[in-house]
N, C-alpha and C positions, 0 to 999 in steps of 0.2 A: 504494500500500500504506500503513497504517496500523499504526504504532509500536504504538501500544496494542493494536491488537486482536490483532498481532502476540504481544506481549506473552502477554496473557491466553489467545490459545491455547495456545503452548505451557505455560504453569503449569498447565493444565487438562490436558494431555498429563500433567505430572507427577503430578499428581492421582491421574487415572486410576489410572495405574501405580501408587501406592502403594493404589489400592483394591485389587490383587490380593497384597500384603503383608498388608492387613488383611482377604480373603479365609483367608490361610493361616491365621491366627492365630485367625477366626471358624471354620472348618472344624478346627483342629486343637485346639483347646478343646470340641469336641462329640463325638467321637472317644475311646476308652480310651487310657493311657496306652502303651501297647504298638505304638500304630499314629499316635502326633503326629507325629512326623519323617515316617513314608513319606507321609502326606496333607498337609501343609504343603510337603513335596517338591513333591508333583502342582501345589501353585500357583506354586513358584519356578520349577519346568522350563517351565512353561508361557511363561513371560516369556522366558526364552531359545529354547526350541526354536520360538514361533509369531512371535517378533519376527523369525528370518531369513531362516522364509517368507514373512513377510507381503515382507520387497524383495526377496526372489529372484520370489514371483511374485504372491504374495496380495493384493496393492496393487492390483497392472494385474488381476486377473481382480475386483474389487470396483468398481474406479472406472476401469478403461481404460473407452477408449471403446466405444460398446454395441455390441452384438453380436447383432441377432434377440430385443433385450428379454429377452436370457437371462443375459447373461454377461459382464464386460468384455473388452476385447479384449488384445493380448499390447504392446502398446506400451510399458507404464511398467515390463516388466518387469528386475528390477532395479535399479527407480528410474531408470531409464532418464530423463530430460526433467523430472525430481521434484527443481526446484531452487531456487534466491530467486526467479523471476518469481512472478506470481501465478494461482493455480488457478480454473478456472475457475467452479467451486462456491464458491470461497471468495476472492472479489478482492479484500480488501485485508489478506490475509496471505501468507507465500512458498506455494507446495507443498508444499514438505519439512514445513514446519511445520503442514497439515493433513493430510498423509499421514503423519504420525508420531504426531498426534493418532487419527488414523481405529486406528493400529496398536495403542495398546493396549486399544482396543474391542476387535480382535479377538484378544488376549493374554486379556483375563478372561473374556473368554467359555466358550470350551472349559475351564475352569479351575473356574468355576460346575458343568460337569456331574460333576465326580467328587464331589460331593458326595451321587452317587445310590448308588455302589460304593464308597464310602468303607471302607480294611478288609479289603478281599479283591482288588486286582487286582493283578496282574503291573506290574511299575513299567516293564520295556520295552515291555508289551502296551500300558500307557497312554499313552507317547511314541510310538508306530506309530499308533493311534488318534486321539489329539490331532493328528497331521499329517495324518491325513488330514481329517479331519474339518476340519480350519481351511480344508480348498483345498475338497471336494468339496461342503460345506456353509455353511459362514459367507460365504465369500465370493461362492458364487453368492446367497446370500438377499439381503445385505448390498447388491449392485448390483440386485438385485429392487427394493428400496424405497430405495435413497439412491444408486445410481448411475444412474438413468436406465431400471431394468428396466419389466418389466408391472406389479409391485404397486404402484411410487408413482405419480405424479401424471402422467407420460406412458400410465399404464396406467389400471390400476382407480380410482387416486385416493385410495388409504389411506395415510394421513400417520400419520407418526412420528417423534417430533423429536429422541431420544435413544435408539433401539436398544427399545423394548419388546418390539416385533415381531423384530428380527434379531439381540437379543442374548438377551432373556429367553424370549421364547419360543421359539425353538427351540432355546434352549439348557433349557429343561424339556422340551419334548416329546422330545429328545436323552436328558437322563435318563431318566425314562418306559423308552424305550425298552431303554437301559443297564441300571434295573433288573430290567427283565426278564430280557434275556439273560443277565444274571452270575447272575442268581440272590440268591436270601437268605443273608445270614450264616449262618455254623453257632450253630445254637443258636438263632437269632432265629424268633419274638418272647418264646423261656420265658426266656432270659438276665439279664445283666445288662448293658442297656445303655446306659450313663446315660454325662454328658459326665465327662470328667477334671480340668477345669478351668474352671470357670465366668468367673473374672475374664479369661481368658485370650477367652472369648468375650464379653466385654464391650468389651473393646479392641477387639477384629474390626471389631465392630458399629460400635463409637464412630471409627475409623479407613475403614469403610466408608461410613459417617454423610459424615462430611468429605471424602473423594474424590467424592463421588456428584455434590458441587457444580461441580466441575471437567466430573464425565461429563454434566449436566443442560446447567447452565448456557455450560460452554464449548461445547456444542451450539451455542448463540446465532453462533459463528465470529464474535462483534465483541463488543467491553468497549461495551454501548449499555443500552438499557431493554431490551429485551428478553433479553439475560445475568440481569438483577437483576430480571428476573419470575420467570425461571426458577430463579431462585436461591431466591428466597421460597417459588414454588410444592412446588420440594425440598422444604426445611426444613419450612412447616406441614404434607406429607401423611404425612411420618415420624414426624412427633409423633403426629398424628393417630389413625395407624395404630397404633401406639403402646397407644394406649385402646381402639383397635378390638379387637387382639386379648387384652386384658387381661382385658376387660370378661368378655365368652363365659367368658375361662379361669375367671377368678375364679367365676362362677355354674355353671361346671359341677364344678370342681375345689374350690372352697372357696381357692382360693390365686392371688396372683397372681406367677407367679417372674420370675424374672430374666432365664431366657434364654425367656422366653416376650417381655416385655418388647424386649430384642435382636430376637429373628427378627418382632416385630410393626414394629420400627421400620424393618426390610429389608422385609419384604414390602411396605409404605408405598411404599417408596424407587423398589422396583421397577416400582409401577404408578402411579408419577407420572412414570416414564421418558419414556414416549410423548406424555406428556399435558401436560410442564412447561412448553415455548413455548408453546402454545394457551389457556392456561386460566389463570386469576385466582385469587387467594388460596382465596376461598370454593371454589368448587370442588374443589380441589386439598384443602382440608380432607375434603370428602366422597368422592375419591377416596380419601383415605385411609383415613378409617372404614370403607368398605366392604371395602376389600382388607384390613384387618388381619382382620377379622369371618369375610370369606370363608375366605380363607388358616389361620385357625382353623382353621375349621371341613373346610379338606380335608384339613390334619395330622391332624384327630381321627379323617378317616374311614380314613385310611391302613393300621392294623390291620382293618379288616371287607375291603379290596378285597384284601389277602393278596400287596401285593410290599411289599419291601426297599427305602425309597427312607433310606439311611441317616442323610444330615443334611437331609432335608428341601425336596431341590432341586425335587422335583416339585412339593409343596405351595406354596410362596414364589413360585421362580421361572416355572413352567406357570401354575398358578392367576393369582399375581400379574401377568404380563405378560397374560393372555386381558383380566381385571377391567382393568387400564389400560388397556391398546387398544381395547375397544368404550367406557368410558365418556369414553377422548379423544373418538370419534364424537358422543357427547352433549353435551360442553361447551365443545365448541373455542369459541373466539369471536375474531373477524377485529378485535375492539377489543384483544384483548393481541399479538395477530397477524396484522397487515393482508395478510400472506403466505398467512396460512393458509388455512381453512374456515370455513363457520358449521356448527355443531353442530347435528344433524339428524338424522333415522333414516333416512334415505338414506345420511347418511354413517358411521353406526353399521353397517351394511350393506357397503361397504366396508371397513370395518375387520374386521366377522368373515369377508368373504372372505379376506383377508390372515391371518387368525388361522389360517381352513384352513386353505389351501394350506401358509403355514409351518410347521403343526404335521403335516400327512402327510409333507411332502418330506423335515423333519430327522427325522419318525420311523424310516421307511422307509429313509434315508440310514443313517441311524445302523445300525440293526439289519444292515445290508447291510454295513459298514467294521467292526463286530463280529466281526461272521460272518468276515470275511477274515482280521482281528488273530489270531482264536480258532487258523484254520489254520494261522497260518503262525508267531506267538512265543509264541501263550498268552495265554489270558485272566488266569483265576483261578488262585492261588494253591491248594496242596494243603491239605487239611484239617489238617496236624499244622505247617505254616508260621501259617496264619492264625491257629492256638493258641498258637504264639507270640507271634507279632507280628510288622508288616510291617517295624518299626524295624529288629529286630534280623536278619533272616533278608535282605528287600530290598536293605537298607544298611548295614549292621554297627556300628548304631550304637543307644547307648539315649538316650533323652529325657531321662529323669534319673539322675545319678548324684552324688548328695551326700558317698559317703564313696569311699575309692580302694579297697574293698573292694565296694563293688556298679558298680566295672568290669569287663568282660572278660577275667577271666584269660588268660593266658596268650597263645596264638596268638587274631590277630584272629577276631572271630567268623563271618566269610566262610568261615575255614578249616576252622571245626569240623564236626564231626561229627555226627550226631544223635541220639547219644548224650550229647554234650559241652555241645550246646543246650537239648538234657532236664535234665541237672546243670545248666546257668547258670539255666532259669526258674524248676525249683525252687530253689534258691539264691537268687534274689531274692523272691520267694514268701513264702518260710519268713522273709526277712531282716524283710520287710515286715510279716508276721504280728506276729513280735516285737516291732518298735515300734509295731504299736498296743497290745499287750497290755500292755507298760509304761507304757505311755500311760494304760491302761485303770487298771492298778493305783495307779501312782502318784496319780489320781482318788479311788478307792476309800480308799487310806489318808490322804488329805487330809482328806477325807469323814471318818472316824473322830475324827479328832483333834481334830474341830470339834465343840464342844460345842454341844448348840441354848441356844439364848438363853429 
């Protein structure tokens, strides 16, 4: 075993994890004020409730041993044999230390899809969901192409060196899916629905930005050249992407924003997932121009196809993971990775079979572990809940509260009434109305007293 690679994988385990902090903070900044807390929740619970499946069983059904090229087997269950020797995927680090890395892949994942029902789901329905969905889905994919299944290299031969294929895409065709069944917000698309916090989604991005190095590069499982290809290859395709989709915005919109900027530097990030061991700076730029451009262009179409993908998970992450994983097939090159492939349209081929299969299976999966949640704790929230907000009705809590008068009176808000919840919205409504109208005036008589020059 080696100290250093040791080392650099678990930093890249922390990494990870803090990409699902700067998940909550990218998702709850695109989000109205009314609903930060309950979707910023969906990324924290995520981290607790998929970390104790992944060692109660999630681990051994991903990487036990194979099983009919379907499934791992029940061996590591509980961490069973998951200790300082070294794994056999990864020999010169312990186990625990690549099984604890492999875990919070599968923490941000499910975590990525509520970004399709952002707003309206049931916060139990979505912790019933998310567990199943981490065992009957991510994990059978996940041993598909990195444990020894039919999609990787003992099978079909579609390579993927960071999750494109087992985390991004079917964690979008998962949405996809999601937004159908829930359904559209109330109100959407005549509303108002723009983000609540834009700086708040710049951090996301910019905290997303810097884990991804961790999820890319500690892929590498050794501090060598090949960590610091993949590290570079990260970095140029989010810039990249960056311009990919600014460009489009700006020539269709006359503007190039901000969080346009953000979700161009994510969709980048994503489709150089698959692609970041295999491929060389230059490429890795053109992975990303194309994925920002693409990814554009399926947000824009998102209003003509007529579902609800609330923050965008469909567009970003489906779009963006199909766009990486066939053009890894195009530019792998066995000079950044003597491991790998040569880049070919045989091996592009490969890769959209893996595209398939993983986007029927987590469709199909999903919509089927919906269907179940629906019967048994509830999907969707009621219409005069969601018109509150999931803050205050899910978790009895508001996001902001700057004076001690726009707290919760009295009994906690769990307790009241809906009557009592009617009086709190409007009572903050009305309180907010007010200060911008003095806001407005104060303006106004500024304005006046200012003589023109």
């Amino acid at each position: 075993m080696d100290s250093g690679d040791t080392t650099w994988v678990l930093v890249s385990a922390a990494l990870v994890m803090f990409m699902t902090a700067g998940l909550a903070l990218f998702y709850g900044g695109l989000v109205r004020s009314k609903n930060v807390l309950g979707t910023m929740m969906q990324s924290l619970a995520a981290i607790g409730l998929v970390s104790v499946l992944w060692v109660l069983v999630g681990y051994s059904l991903a990487f036990g041993p194979d099983r009919w090229l379907l499934i791992g087997g029940l061996e590591h269950v509980g961490f069973s044999g998951v200790g300082a020797e070294p794994a056999a995927i990864a020999p010169t680090v312990p186990h625990s230390a690549f099984a604890t890395f492999q875990m919070m892949f599968a923490v941000i994942t499910p975590a990525l899809i509520a970004g399709a029902f952002a707003e309206r789901l049931r916060f139990r329905g979505y912790l019933l969901f998310v567990a199943f969905w981490s065992i009957v889905v991510y994990a059978p994919v996940a041993h598909w192409v990195w444990g020894g299944g039919f999609l990787g290299v003992a099978g079909v031969g579609a390579i993927d060196f960071a999750g494109g294929t087992v985390v991004h895409i079917a964690a979008g065709a998962s949405a996809l899916a999601a937004a159908l069944a829930v359904g559209k917000r109330t109100g959407y698309p005549g509303g108002v629905f723009v983000p609540h916090n834009v700086p708040m989604v710049v951090l996301g991005a910019a905290i997303l930005w810097f884990g991804w190095f961790g999820f890319n590069a500690g892929s590498a499982l050794a501090a060598g050249g090949l960590a610091s290809s993949a590290f570079l290859a990260t970095h140029v395709a989010a810039a990249a992407a960056m311009a990919g989709w600014l460009i489009p915005e700006h020539v269709r919109h006359g503007k190039a924003t901000t969080v346009g900027a953000a979700t161009g530097a994510v969709a980048g990030l994503v489709a150089i997932t698959p692609a970041a061991g295999y491929v060389g700076p230059l490429p890795a730029i053109a992975i990303g121009l194309v994925a920002g451009a693409v990814c554009f262009a399926a947000v824009e179409m998102k209003p003509r196809l007529g579902y609800d993908d609330s923050l965008d998970a469909v567009g970003v992450h489906l779009v963006g993971g199909i766009v990486g994983a066939l053009l890894t097939g195009a530019f792998a090159s066995l000079v950044v990775n003597p491991a790998g492939v040569a880049g070919s349209l045989a091996q592009v081929g490969r890769q959209a079979v893996a595209v398939g299969v993983t986007f029927v299976f987590a469709f199909g999966a999903t919509l089927l572990i919906l269907k179940v949640v629906d019967r048994t704790v509830g999907l969707r929230v009621d219409e005069d809940v969601e018109e509150t907000g999931l803050d205050l009705v899910e978790h009895g809590e508001l996001a902001y509260a700057f004076r001690e008068r726009d707290r919760p009176p009295g009994r906690a808000p769990l307790e009241m009434n809906d009557a009592e919840l009617a009086a709190l919205r409007e009572q903050l409504v009305l309180e907010a109305a007010a200060r911008v109208l003095d806001s407005m005036r104060a303006e106004a008589e500024a304005a006046e007293t200012t003589e023109p020059s």
